[in-house]
N, C-alpha and C positions, 0 to 999 in steps of 0.2 A: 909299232913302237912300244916299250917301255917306259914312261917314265919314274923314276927312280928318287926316290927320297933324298933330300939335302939340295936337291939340284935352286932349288931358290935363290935368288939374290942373297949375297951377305949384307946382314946389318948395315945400314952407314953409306952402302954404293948404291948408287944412281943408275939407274934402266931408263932409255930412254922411252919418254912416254910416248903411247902407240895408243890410241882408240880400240877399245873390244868392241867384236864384232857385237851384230846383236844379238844373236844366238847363246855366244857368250856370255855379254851383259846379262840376261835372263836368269840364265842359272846362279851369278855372283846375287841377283837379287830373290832368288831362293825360290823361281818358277818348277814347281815341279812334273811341271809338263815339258817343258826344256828339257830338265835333268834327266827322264823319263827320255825322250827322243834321242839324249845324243848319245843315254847307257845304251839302248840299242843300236846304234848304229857301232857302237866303239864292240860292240861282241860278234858284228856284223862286220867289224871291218872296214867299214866307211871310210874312203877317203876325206870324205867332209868334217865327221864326228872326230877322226883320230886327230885332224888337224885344230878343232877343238878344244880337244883335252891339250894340245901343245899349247895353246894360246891360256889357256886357264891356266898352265901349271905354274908362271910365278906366282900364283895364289894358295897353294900348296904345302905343307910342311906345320898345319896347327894341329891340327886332328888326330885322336891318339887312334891309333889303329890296333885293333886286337884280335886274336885266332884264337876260336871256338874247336876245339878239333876232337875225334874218339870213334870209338866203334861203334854199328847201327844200335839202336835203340838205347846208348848210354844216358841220356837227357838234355843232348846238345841242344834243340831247339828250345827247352823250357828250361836250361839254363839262361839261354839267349832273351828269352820273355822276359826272365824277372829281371836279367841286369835293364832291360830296357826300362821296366815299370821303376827301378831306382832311380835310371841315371836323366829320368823325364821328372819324379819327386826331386832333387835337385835340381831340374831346369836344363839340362844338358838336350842337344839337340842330338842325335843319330842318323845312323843308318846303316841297316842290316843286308850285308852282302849274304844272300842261305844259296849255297851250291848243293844243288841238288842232281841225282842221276838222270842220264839222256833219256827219254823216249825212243825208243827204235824205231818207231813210224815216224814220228813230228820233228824229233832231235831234239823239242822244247827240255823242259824240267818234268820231273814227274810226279814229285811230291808235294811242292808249292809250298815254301815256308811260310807262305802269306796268308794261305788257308790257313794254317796252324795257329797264326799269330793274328785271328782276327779284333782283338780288342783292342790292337792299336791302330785298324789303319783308317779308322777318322783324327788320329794324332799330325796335323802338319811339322809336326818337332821328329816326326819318326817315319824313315823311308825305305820300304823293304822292298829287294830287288831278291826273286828268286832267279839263279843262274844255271841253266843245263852243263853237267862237263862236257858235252861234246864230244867226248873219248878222250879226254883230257885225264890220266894217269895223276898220282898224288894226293887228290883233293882237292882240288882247286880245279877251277874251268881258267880257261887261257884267259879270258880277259880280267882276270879277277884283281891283280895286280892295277892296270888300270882304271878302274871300275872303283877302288879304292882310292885313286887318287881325285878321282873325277868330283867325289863323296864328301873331299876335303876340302877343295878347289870350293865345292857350292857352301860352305861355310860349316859344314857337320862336327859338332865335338867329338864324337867317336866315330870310327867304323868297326861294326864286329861284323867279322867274315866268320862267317859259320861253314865248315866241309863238310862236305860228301860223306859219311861213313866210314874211316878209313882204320887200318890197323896201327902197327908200330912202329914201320919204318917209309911211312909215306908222311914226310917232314914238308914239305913244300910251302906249308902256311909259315914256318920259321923264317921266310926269304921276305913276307909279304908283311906280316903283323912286328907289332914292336915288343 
């Protein structure tokens, strides 16, 4: 699945109330061991996880989402460092989607934006997910899309999705970011 921006309730209308699982509860209350279990399962493909991110997504649609994008070694990642070290001196909570190249043995990531960005990750306001493309073309890994909304869903003021290394005309982050 896709879930896609806007899809929310309108202002004003009534949904009729449903009980969140507890899996879900979890993450609206900012568990980030939840958040953590159901990102992988939703890049896994989960039937459980994806059905997850369905049940979160009226919760959807606050979070500004932003795309990091250029060519290797332009300064994407330490661009992405300092907006975080701002938008945390204002009190903004986060979370950095860094898509990184597959491993050819593992399939994982290979660079680990998280390595890179070790002086935030005792920050609970800031939650980096590094993601393998998986052969995923563009810039972006398949789940990235959802993986963003999931980000928003757990109550994140931003998401900045950081790409892969990419040239000119691999636009893909333009579909995902605002």
């Amino acid at each position: 699945i896709r879930c896609q921006p806007g899809l929310s309730p309108v202002p004003g209308t009534k949904r009729p109330a449903t009980p969140m699982t507890p899996l879900a509860q979890k993450i609206r209350e900012g568990d980030t061991r939840a958040l953590s279990r159901v990102a992988t399962g939703i890049e896994n493909r989960d039937p459980q996880a994806l059905e997850t991110l369905r049940e979160l997504e009226p919760a959807t649609g606050h979070a500004r989402i932003v795309g990091i994008t250029g060519p290797p070694g332009a300064g994407k990642s330490t661009l992405v460092d300092a907006l975080a070290l701002e938008l945390r001196k204002q009190g903004k909570t986060l979370a950095i989607l860094a898509v990184d190249p597959s491993s050819r043995t593992s399939g994982g990531a290979i660079l680990g934006d998280r390595i890179r960005m070790q002086r935030h990750h005792a920050d609970p306001g800031i939650f980096i997910r590094s993601m393998a493309t998986r052969g995923t073309v563009g810039g972006l890994a398949g789940a990235t899309a959802d993986l963003a909304h999931l980000m928003d869903a757990a109550g994140r003021d931003y998401v900045i999705i950081e790409t892969v290394g990419v040239g000119q005309d691999e636009i893909e982050i333009t579909s995902v970011a605002q």
